[in-house]
C-alpha positions as CSV (number, residue, x, y, z in Angstrom):
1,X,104.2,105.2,97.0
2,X,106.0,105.1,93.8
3,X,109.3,103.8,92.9
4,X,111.0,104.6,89.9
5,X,113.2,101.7,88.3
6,X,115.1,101.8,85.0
7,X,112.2,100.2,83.0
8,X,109.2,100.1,84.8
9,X,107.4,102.3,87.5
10,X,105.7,100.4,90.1
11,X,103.0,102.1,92.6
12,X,102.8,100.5,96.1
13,X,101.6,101.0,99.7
14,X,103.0,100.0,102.8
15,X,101.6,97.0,104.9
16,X,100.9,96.4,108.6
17,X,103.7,94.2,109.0
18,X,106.7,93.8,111.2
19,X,108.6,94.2,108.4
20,X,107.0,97.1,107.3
21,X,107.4,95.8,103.6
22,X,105.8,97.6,100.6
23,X,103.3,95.9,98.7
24,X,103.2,96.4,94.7
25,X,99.8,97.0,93.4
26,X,100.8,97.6,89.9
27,X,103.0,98.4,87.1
28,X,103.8,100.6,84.4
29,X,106.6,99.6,81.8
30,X,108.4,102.5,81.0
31,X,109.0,101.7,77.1
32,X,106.4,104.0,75.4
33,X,105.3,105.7,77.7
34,X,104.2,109.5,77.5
35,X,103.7,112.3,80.2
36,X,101.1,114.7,80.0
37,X,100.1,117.4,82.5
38,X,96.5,117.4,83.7
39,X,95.7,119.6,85.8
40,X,93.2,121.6,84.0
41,X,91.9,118.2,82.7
42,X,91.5,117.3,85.8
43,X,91.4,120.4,88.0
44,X,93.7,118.9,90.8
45,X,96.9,121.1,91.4
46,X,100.3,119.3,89.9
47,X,98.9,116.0,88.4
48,X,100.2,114.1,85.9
49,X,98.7,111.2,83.4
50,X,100.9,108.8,82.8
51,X,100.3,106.6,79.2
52,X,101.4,103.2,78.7
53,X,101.1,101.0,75.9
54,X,98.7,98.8,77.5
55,X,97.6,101.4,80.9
56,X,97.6,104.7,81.9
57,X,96.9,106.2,85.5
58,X,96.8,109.6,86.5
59,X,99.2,110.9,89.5
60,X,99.1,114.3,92.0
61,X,102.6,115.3,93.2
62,X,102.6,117.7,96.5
63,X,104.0,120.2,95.0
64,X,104.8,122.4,91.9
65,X,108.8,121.2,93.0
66,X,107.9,117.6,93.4
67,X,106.1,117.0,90.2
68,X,109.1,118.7,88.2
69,X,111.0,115.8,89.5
70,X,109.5,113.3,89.1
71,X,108.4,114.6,85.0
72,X,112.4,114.7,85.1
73,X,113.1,111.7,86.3
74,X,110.7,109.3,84.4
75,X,111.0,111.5,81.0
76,X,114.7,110.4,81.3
77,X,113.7,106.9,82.3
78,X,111.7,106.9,79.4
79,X,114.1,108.2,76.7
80,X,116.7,105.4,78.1
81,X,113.8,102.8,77.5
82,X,113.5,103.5,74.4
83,X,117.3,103.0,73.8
84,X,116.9,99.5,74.7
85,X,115.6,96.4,73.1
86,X,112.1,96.9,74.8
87,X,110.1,95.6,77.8
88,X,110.6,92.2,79.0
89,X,107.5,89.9,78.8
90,X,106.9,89.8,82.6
91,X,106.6,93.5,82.2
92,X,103.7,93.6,79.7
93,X,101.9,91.2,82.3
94,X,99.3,92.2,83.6
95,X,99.8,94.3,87.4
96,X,100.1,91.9,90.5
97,X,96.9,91.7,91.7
98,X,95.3,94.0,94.8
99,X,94.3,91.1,97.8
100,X,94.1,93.8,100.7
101,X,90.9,93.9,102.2
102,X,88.9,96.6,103.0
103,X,90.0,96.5,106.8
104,X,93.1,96.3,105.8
105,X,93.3,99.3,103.5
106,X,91.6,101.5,105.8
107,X,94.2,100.3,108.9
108,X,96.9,101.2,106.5
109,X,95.5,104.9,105.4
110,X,95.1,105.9,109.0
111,X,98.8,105.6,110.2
112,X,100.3,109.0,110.3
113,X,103.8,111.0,110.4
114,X,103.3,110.4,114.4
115,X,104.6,107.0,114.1
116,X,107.6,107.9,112.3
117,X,107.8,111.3,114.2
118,X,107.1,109.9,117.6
119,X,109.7,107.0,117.9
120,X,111.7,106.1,114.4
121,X,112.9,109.5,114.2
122,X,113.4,110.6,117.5
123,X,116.9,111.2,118.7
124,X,116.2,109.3,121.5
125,X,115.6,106.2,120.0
126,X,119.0,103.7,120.5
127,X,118.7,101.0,118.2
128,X,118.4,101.0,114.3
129,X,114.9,100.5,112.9
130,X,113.3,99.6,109.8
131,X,111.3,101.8,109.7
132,X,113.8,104.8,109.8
133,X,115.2,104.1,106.6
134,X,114.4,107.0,103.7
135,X,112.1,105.0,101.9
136,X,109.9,104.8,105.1
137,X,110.7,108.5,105.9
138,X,109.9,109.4,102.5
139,X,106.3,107.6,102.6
140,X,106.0,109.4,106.2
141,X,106.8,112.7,105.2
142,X,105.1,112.8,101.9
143,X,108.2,113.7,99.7
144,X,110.1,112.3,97.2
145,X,114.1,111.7,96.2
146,X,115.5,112.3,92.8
147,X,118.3,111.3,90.6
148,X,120.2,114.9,91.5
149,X,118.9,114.6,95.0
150,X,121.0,111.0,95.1
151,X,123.9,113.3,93.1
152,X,124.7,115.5,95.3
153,X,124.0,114.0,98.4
154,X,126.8,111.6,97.4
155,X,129.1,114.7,97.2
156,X,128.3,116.0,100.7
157,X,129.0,114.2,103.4
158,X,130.6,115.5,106.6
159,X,131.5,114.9,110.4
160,X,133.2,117.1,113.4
161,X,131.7,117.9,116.9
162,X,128.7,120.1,117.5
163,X,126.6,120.7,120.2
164,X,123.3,120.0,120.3
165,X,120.2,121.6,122.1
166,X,116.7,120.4,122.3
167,X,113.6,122.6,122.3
168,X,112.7,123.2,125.9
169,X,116.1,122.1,127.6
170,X,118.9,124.7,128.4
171,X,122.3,122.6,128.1
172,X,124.1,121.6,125.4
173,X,125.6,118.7,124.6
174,X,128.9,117.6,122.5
175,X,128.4,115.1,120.3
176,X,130.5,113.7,117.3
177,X,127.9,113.9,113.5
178,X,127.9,112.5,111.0
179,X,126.2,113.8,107.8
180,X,125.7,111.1,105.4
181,X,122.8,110.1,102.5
182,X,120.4,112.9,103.9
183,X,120.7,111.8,108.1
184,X,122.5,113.2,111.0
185,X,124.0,110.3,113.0
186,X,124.7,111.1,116.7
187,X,128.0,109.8,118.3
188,X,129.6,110.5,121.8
189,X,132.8,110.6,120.2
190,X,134.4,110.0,116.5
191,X,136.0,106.9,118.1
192,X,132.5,105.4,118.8
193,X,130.9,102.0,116.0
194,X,127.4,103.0,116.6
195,X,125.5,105.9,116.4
196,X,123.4,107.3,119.7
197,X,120.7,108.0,118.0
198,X,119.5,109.2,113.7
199,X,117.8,111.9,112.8
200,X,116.6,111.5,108.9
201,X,116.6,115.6,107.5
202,X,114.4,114.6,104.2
203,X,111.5,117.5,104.8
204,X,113.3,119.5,107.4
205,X,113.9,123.3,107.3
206,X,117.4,124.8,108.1
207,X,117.3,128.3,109.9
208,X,118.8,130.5,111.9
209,X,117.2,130.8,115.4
210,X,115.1,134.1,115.6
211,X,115.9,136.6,118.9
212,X,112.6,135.6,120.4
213,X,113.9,131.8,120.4
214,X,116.5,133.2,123.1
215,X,119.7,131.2,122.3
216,X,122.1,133.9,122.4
217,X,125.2,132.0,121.0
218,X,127.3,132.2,117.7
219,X,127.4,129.9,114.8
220,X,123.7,128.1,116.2
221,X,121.4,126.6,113.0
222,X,117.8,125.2,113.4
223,X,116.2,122.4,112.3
224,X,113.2,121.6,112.6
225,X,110.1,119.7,111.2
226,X,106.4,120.2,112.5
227,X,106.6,120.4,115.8
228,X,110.2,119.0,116.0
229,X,112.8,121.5,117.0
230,X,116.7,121.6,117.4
231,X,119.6,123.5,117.4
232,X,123.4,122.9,116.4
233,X,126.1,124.9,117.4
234,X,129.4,125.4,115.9
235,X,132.9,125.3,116.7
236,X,133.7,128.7,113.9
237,X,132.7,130.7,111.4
238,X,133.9,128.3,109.0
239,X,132.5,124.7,110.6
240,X,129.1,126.5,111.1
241,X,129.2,127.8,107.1
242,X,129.7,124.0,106.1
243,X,127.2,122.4,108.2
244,X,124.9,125.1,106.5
245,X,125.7,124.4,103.1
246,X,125.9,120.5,103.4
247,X,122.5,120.3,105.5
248,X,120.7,122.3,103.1
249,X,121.5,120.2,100.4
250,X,119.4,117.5,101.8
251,X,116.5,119.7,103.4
252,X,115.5,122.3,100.3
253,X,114.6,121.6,96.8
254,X,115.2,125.0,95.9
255,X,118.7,124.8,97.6
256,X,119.9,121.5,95.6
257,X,118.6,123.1,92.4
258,X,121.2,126.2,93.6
259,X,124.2,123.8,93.8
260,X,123.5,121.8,91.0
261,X,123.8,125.3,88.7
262,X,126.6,126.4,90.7
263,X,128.5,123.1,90.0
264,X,127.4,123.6,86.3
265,X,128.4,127.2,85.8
266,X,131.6,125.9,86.7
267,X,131.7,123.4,83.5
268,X,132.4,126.3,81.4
């Protein structure tokens, strides 16, 4: 997993631990650094080679989407580098070195999106966990958060009752959310401290519940991820249109490209 500093990109991966700590297996100053696409230098779809002054690596993103980002986002890390007085010393170091052990690698590359999926994630779950933070729902889900992403999901935030609906039940429940820094929290009522339960929307899709699905109520939205399903329903027209355009925000590239042109078209 990488993370993307102000002068230097380090790659990591995450450890068996507790903790579930990230371990830095390398570096890459950002001062003088170039990006170059590869893939017909490579022939793998969206990848990248990165050129330092003293190493280069080459990089896949997931996407067409995800690799646009992230050329965004370290191109303007670069230029911004360059605006400074260079890299510090500890930075031309050499990379920390890799002590994992075969075993160890191998335990690491088998854990899956179940264990986020299964328990971290699950609206069930009571108490706050490590692991449901976005970094860890980022590595899970095999996506990425940008500099706009971070933009506009300071801009929407927002809270009111829905009721919620699970897959295969048939009631509904009330519940007080709150949409904040891409997560629904889940309280029984807007006088509550702590949130029932989380639910982390970074590579959800928003619909609209399809006739076969059988909901038959106004104002309803979908979200769901893999095999994760559930439905929100509205108090009006108007509360329903918000949580729309505030959710989808956090759970579509494409949309927070939308309303970052809409809120620029508006600069003129």
């Amino acid at each position: 997993m990488f993370f993307l500093f102000n002068d230097v990109l380090l790659y990591t991966s995450r450890g068996l631990t507790a903790s579930n700590q990230f371990k830095v297996h390398g570096q890459l100053p950002l001062y003088g650094m170039t990006i170059e696409e590869s893939e017909e230098e490579w022939g793998v779809p969206h990848c990248l080679t990165l050129r330092g002054q003293r190493q280069s690596i080459i990089v896949a993103a997931s996407s067409r989407s995800e690799m646009e980002k992230w050329t965004e986002d370290i191109q303007m890390a670069i230029d911004l580098a360059e605006k400074s007085n260079g890299p510090t010393p500890e930075l031309l170091a050499s990379s920390p070195p890799d002590n994992k052990s075969p075993d160890e690698a191998t335990a690491a590359d088998q854990e899956s999106e179940d264990d986020l999926s299964a328990s971290r994630t699950s609206l069930e779950r009571q108490a706050p966990h490590r692991g449901n933070t976005m970094v860890h729902v980022c590595w899970h889900r095999n996506t990425s958060v940008s500099m706009v992403d971070f933009s506009i999901a300071v801009e929407n935030q927002l809270s009111g009752n829905l009721l919620r609906k699970f897959k295969n039940s048939n009631g509904w429940q009330k519940l007080w959310v709150v949409f904040t820094n891409f997560c629904l929290f889940f309280y029984k009522s807007h006088q509550d401290n702590h949130p029932l339960a989380s639910l982390p929307l970074l590579g959800y899709s928003l619909t609209i519940p399809s006739e076969s699905e059988n909901i038959h109520k106004d104002y309803v939205f979908k979200l769901h991820f893999k095999s994760h399903v559930y439905y929100f329903r509205a108090e009006s027209e108007y509360t329903f249109e918000r949580w729309m355009e505030v959710i989808r925000s956090a759970t579509s590239s494409a949309s927070r490209a939308h309303i970052l042109s809409h809120k620029e078209s508006h600069l003129y």
